[in-house]
PyMOL CGO cylinders between C-alpha atoms (Angstrom):
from pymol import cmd
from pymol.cgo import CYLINDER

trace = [
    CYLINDER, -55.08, -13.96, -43.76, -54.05, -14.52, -40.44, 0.3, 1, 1, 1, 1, 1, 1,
    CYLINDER, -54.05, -14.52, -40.44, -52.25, -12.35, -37.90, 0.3, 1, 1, 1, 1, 1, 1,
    CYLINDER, -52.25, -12.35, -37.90, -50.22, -13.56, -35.98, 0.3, 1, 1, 1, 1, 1, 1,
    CYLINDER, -50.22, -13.56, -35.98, -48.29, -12.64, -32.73, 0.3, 1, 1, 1, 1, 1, 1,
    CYLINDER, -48.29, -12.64, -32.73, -44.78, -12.44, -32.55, 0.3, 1, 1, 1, 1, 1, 1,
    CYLINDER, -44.78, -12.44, -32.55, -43.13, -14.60, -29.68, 0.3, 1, 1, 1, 1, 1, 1,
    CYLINDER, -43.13, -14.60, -29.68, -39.73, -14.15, -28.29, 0.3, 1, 1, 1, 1, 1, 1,
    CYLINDER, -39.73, -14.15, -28.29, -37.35, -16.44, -27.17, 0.3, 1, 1, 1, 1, 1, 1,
    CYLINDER, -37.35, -16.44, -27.17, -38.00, -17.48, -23.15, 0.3, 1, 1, 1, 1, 1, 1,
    CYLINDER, -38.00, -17.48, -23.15, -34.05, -17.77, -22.83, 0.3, 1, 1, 1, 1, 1, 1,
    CYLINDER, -34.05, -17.77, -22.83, -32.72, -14.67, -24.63, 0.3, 1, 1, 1, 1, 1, 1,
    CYLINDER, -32.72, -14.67, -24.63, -35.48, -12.61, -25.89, 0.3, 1, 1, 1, 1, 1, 1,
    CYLINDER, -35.48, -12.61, -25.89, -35.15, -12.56, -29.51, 0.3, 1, 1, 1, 1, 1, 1,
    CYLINDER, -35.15, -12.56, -29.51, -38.19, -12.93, -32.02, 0.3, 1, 1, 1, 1, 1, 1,
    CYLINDER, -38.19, -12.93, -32.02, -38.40, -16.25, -33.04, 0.3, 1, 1, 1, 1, 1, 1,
    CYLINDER, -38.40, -16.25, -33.04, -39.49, -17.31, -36.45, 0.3, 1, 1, 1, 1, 1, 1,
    CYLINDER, -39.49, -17.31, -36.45, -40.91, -21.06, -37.46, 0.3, 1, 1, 1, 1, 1, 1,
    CYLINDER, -40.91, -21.06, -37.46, -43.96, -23.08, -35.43, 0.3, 1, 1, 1, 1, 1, 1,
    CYLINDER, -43.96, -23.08, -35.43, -46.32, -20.91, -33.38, 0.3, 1, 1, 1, 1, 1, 1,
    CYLINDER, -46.32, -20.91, -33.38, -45.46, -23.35, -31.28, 0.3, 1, 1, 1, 1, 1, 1,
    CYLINDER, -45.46, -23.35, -31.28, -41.71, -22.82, -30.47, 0.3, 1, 1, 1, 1, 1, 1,
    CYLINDER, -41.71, -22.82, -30.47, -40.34, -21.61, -27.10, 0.3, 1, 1, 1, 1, 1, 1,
    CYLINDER, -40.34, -21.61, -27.10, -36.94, -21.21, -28.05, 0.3, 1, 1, 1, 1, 1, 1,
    CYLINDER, -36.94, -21.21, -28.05, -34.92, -19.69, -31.01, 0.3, 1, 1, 1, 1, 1, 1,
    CYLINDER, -34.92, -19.69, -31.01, -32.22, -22.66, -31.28, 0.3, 1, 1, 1, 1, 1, 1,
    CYLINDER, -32.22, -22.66, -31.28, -30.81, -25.65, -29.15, 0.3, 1, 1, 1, 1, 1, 1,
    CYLINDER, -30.81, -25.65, -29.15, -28.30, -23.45, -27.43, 0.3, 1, 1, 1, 1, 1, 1,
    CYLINDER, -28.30, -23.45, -27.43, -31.12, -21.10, -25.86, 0.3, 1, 1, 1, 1, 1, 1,
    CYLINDER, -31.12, -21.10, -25.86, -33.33, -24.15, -24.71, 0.3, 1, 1, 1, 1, 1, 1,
    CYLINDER, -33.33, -24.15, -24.71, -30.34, -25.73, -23.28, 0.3, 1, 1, 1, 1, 1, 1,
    CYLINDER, -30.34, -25.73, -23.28, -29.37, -23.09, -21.29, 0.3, 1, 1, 1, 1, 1, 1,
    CYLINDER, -29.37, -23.09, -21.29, -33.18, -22.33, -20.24, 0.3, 1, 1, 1, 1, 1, 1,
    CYLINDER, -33.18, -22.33, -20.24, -33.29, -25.86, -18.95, 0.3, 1, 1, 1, 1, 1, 1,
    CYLINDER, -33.29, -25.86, -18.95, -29.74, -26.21, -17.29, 0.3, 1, 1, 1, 1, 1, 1,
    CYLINDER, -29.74, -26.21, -17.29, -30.54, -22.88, -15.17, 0.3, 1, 1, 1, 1, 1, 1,
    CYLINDER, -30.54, -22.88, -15.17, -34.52, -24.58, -14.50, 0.3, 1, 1, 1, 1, 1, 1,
    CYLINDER, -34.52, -24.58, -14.50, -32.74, -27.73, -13.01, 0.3, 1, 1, 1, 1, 1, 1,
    CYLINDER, -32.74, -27.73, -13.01, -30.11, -25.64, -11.03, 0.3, 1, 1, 1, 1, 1, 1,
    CYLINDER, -30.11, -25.64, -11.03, -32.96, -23.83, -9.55, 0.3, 1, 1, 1, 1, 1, 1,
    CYLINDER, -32.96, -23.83, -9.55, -34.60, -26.78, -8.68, 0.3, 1, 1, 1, 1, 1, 1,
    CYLINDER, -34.60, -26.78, -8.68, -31.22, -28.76, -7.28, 0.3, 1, 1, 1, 1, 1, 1,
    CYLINDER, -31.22, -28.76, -7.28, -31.36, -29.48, -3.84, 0.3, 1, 1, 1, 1, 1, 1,
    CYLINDER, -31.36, -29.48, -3.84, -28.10, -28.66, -1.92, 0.3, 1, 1, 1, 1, 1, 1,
    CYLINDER, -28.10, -28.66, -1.92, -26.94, -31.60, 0.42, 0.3, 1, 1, 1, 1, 1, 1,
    CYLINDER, -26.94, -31.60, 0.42, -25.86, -30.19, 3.53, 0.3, 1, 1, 1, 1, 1, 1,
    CYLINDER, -25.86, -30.19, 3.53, -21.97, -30.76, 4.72, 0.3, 1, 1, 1, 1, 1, 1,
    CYLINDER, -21.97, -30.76, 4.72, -23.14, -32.62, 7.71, 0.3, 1, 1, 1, 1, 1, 1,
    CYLINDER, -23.14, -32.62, 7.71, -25.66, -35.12, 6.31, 0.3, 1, 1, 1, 1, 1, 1,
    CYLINDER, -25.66, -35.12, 6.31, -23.05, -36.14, 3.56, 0.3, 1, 1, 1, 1, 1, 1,
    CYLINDER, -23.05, -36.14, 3.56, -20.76, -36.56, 7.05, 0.3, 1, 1, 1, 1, 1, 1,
    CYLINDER, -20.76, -36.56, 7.05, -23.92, -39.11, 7.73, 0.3, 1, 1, 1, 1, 1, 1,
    CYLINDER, -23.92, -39.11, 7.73, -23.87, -40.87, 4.78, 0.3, 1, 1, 1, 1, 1, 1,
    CYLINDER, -23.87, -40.87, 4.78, -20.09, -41.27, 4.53, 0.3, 1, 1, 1, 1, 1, 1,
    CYLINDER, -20.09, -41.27, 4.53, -20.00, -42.72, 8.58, 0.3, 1, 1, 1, 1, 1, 1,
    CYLINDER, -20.00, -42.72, 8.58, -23.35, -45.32, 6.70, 0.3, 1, 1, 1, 1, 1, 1,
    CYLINDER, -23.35, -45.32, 6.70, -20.91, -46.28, 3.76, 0.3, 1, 1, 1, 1, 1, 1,
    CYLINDER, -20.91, -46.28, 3.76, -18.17, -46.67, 6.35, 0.3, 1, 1, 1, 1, 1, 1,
    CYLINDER, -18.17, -46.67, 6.35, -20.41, -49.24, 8.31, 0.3, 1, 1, 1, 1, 1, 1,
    CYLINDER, -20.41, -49.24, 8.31, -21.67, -50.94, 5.61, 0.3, 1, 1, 1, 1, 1, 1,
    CYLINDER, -21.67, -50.94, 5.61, -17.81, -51.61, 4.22, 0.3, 1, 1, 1, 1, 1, 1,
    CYLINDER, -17.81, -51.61, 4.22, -16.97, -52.78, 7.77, 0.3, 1, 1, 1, 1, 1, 1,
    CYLINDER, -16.97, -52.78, 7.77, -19.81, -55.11, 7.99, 0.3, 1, 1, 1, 1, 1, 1,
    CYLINDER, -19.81, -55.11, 7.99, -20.09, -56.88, 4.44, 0.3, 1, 1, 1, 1, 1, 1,
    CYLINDER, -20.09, -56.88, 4.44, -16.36, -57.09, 5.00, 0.3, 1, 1, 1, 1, 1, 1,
    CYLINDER, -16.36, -57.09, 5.00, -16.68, -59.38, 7.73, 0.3, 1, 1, 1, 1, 1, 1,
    CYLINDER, -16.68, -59.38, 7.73, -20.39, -61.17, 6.39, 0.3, 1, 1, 1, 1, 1, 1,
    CYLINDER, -20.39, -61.17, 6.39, -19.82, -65.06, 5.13, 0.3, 1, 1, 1, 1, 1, 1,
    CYLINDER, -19.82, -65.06, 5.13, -23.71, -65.80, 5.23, 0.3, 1, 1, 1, 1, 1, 1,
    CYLINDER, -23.71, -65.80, 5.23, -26.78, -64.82, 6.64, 0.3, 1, 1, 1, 1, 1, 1,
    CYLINDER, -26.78, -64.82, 6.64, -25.70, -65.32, 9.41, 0.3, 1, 1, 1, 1, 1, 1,
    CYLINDER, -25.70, -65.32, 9.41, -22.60, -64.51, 11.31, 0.3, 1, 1, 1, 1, 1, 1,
    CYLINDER, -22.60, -64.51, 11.31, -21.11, -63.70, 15.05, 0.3, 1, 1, 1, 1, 1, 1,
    CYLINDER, -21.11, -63.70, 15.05, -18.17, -61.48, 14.29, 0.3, 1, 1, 1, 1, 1, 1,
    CYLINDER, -18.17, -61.48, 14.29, -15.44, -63.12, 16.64, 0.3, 1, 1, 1, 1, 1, 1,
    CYLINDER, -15.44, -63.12, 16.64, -13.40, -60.04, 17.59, 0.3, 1, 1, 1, 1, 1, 1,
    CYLINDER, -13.40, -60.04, 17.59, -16.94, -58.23, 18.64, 0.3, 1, 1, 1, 1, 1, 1,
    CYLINDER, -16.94, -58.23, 18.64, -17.85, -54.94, 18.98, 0.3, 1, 1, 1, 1, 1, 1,
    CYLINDER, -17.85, -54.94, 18.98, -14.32, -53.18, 20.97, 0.3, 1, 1, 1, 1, 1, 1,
    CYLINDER, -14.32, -53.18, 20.97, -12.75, -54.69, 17.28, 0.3, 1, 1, 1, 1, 1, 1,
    CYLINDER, -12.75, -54.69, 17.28, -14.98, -52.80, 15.13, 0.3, 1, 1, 1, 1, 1, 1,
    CYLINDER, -14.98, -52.80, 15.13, -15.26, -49.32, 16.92, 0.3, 1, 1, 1, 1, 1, 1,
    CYLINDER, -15.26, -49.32, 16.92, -11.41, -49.43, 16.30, 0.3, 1, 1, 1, 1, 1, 1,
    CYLINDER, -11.41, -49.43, 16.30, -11.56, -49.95, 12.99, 0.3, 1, 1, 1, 1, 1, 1,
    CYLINDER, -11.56, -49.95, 12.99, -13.98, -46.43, 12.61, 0.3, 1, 1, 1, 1, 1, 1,
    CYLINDER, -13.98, -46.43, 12.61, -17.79, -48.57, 12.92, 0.3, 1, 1, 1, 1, 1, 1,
    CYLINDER, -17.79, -48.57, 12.92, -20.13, -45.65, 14.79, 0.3, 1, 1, 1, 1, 1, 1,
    CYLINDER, -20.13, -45.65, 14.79, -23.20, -48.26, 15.55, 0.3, 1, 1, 1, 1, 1, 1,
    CYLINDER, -23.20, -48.26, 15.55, -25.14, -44.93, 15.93, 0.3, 1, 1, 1, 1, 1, 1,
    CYLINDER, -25.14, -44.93, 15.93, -25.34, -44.73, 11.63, 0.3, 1, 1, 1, 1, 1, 1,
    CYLINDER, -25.34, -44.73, 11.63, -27.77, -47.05, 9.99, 0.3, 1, 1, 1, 1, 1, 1,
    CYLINDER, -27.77, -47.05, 9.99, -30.39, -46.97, 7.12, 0.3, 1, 1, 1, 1, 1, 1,
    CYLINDER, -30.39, -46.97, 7.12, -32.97, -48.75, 8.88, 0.3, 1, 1, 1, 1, 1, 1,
    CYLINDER, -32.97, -48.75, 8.88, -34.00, -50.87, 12.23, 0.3, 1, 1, 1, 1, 1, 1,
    CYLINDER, -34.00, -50.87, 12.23, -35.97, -54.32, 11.92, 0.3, 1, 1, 1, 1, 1, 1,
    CYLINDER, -35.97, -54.32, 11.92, -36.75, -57.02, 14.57, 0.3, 1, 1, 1, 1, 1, 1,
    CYLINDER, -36.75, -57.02, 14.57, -35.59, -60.12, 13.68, 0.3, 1, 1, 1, 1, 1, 1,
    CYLINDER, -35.59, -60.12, 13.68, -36.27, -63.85, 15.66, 0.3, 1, 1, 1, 1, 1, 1,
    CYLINDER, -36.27, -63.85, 15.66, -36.80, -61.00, 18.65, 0.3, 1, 1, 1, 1, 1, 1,
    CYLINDER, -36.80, -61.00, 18.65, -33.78, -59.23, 18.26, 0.3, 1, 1, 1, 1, 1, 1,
    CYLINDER, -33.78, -59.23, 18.26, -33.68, -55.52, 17.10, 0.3, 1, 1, 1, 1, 1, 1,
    CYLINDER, -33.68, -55.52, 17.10, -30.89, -55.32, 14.26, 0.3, 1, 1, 1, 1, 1, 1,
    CYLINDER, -30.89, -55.32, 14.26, -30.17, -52.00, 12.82, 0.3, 1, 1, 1, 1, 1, 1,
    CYLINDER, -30.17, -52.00, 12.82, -29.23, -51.75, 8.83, 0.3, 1, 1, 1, 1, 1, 1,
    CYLINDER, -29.23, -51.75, 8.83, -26.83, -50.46, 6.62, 0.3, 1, 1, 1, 1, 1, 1,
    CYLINDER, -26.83, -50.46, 6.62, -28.25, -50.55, 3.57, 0.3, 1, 1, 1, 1, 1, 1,
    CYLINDER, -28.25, -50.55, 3.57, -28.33, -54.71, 2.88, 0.3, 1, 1, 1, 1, 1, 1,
    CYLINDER, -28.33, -54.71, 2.88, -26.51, -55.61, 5.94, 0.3, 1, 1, 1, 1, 1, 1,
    CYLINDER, -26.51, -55.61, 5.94, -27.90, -55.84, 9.71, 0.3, 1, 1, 1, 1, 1, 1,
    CYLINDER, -27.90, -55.84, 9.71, -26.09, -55.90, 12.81, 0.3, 1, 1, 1, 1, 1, 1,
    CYLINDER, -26.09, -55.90, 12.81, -27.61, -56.65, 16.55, 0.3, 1, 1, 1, 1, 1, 1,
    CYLINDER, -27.61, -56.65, 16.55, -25.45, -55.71, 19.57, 0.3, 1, 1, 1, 1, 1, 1,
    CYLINDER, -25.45, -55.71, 19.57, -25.24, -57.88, 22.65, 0.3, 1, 1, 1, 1, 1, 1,
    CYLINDER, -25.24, -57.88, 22.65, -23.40, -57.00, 25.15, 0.3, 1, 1, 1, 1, 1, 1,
    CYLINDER, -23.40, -57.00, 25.15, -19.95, -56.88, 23.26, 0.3, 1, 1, 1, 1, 1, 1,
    CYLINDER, -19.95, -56.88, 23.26, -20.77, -59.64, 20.69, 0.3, 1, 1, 1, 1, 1, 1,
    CYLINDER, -20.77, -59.64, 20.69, -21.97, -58.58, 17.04, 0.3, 1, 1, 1, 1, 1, 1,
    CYLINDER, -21.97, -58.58, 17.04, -24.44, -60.70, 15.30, 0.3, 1, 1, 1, 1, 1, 1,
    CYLINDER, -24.44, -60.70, 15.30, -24.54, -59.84, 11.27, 0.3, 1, 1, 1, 1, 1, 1,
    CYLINDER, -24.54, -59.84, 11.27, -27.54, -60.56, 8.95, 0.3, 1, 1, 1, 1, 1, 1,
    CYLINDER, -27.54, -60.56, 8.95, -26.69, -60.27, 5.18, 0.3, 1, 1, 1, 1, 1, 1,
    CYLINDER, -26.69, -60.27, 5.18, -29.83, -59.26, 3.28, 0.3, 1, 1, 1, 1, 1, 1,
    CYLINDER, -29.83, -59.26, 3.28, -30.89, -60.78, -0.05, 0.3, 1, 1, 1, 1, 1, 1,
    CYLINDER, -30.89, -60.78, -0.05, -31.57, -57.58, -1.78, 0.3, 1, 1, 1, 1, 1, 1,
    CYLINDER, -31.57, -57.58, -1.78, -29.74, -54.08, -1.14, 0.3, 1, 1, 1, 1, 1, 1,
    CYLINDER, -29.74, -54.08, -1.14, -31.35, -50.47, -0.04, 0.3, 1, 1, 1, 1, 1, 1,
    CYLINDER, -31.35, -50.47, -0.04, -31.34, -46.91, -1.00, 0.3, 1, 1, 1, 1, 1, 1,
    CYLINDER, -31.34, -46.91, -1.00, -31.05, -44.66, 1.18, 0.3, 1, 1, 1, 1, 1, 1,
    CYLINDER, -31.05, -44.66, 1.18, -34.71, -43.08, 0.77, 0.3, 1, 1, 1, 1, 1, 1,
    CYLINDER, -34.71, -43.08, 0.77, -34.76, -39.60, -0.40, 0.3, 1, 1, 1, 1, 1, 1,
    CYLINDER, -34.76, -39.60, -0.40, -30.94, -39.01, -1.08, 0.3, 1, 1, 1, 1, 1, 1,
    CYLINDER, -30.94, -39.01, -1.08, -30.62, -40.84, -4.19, 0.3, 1, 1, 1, 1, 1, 1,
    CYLINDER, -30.62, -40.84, -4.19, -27.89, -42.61, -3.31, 0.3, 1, 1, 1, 1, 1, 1,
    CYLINDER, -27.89, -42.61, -3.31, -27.56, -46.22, -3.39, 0.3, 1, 1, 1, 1, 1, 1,
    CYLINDER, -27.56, -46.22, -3.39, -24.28, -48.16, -2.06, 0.3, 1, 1, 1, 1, 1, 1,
    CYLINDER, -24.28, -48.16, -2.06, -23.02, -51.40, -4.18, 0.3, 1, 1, 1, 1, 1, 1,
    CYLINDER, -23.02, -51.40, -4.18, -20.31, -53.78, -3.81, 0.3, 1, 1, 1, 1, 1, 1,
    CYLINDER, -20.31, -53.78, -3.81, -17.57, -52.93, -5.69, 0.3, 1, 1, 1, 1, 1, 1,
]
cmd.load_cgo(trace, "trace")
């Protein structure tokens, strides 16, 4: 004969019967268990870096909008864009490219000279790295 312990539910307490294995006394209890654990763990995004990633979305929308290639000198330049809501202080990430320095948003690149904007269309798109948010085409 073996004796054994009794073990209590880790959600609500109560004695559980079955494996000596179980944790939990039925679905509902390990649900809840692990819905509160992830809650816990949830990181809260800050008001002002999802401001960040809207005004990188907004860029990136401006710029694919007006991408026919790899490569491509927007016409109406830089005065155009900054009208339309482009902040050229927003980007994913900064490259030099054929000795220019072209800043990202996600999959598209953009170099500033003097009022002209040169766009570089990227073959494969970025997340933005430890946000878990990724941009597409719609």
């Amino acid at each position: 004969m073996s004796t054994s312990a009794k073990t209590t539910c880790e959600e609500c307490g109560k004695e559980i019967r079955g494996r000596s294995d179980k944790r939990f006394c039925d679905d509902v209890c390990r649900n809840n268990f692990n819905r509160k654990k992830r809650l816990a763990e949830h990181v809260i995004i800050p008001e002002e870096a999802l401001e960040v990633v809207r005004a990188i979305k907004k860029n990136y929308r401006l710029l694919k909008s007006h991408g026919e290639g790899d490569y491509t000198i927007l016409p109406e330049g830089l005065p155009a864009l900054l009208r339309k809501g482009f902040n050229p202080n927003y980007f994913t990430s900064i490259r030099h490219i054929d000795g220019d320095l072209y800043r990202f948003c996600f999959d598209c690149g953009f170099a500033i000279e003097e009022d002209r904007i040169i766009l570089r269309i990227r073959e494969q798109q970025l997340q933005l790295p430890g946000t878990g948010f990724a941009f597409k085409e719609e």
